[in-house]
N, C-alpha and C positions, 0 to 999 in steps of 0.2 A: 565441444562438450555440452552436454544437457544439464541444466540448473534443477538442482532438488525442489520440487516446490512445496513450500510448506508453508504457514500459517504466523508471523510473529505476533506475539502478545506485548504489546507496547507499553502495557498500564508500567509507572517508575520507571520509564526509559528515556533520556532526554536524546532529542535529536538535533544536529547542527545540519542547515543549508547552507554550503556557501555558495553564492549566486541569487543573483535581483535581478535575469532579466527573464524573459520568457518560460526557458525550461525550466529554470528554476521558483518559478508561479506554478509550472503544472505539475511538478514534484508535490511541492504546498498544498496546492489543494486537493491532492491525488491523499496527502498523508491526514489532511485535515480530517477526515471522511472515517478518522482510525485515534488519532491523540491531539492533543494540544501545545503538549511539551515540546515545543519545536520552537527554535532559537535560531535566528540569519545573520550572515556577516558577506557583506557585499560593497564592493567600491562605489555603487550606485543602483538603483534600484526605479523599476518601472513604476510609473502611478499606481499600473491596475497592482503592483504586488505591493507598492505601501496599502493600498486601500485595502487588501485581505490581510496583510498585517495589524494595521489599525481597526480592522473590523475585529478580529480574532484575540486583540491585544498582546501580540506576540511580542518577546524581545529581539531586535537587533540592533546591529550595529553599523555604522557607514566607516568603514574601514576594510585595507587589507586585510587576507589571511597572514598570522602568526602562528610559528612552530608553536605546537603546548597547546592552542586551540580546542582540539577534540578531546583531549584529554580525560575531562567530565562527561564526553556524551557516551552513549549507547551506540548510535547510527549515526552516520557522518553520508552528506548528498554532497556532492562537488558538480556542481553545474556551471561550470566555467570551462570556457577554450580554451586553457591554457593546460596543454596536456603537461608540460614538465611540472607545473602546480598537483594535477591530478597525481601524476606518479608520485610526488611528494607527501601528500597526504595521503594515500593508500599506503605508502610504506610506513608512516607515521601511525596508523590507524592501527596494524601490529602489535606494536609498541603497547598500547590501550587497550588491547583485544575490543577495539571499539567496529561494529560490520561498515563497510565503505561502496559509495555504488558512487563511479564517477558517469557523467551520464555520455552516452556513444563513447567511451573507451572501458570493452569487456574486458581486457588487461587489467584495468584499477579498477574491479568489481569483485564485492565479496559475496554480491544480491543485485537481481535486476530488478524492476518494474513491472509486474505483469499488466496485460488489458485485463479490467477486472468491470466486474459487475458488482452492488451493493446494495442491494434491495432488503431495507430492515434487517434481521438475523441474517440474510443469503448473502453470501460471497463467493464471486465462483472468479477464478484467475484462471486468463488463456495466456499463455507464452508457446514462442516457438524458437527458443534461446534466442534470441538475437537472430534469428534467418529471414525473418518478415515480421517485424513490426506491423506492418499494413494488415497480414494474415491475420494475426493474433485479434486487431481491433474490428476486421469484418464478421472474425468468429464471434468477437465478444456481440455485434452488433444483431447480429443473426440471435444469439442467447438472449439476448435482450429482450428483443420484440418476441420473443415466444414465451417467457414466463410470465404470468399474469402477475397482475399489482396485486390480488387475492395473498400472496405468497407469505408474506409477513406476519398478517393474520391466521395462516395455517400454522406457520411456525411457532405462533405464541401458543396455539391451542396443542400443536406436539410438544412443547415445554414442558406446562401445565399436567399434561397427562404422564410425563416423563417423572415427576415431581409425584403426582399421587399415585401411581401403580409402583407396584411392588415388584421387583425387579425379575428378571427368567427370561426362561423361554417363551413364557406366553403373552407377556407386556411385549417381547421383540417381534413374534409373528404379528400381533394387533397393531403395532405401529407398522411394521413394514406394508402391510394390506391396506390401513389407510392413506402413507404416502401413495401406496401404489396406485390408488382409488384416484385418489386428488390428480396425480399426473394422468389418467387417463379422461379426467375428465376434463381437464382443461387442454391434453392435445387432440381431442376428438371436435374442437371447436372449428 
């Protein structure tokens, strides 16, 4: 089945990771890029992921997971091997209408991780549900290397103009023709 992809707004949403080793660094820094409010509970935990912790001043804790845990949060990451833990907390998560992404089992996934890009304002997410991970990150890569770093700077100035014109049909043709402008000029490079 194909995942909706959509957009979450994180601002007042707490997040739990449970996991300190690898994948659950690159969840972290994948979500750091988005909120703050992100809190870890792991048996132990890598250097590189206390040292983005301690950079970031995030709460965790060095402890198992306990039932009642997510409770509080928003989004719950379960980046641990232990699939009957994962199935645990995804059924837990219910309970809390709290969304859950246990990582490599889409069974305990309520949201996956897209490859994304994040260039100032632009966010663009490639997924291919779960069929090529590899796919999704050579798309992203290929995306990557063809928007220019200009990009940001465009988007502040489409802002701005979104803000002072007065709204219609004719503020929507003028914007559309300058995006249009802008992408031809930087794919004719």
């Amino acid at each position: 089945m194909a995942y909706f992809p959509a957009f979450l707004k994180l601002d007042n949403k707490k997040i739990l990771i449970v996991g300190g080793g690898y994948i659950a660094q690159e969840k972290l820094e994948h979500l750091l890029d988005f909120t703050q409010d992100i809190s870890l509970i792991a048996l132990e935990y890598s250097q590189e992921m206390l040292s983005i912790i301690k950079e970031n001043n995030l709460h965790y804790e060095v402890r198992a997971y306990n039932k009642g845990d997510i409770k509080e949060y928003s989004v719950v990451i379960v980046a641990v091997d232990d699939i009957p833990l994962q199935a645990n907390i995804f059924d837990e998560s219910k309970l809390y209408n709290c969304l859950c992404n246990s990582v490599d089992s889409v069974d305990y996934c309520d949201f996956i991780f897209p490859s994304y890009i994040k260039k100032d304002d632009l966010t663009i997410a490639v997924s291919t549900s779960g069929s090529s991970p590899a796919m999704a990150k050579r798309i992203r890569m290929y995306l990557e290397d063809t928007i220019p770093n200009s990009i940001g700077s465009f988007l502040q100035e489409m802002k701005e103009l979104r803000k002072t014109l007065p709204k219609g049909k004719e503020r929507m043709k003028m914007l559309d023709l300058k995006a249009k402008n802008y992408i031809q000029t930087w794919s004719n490079k």
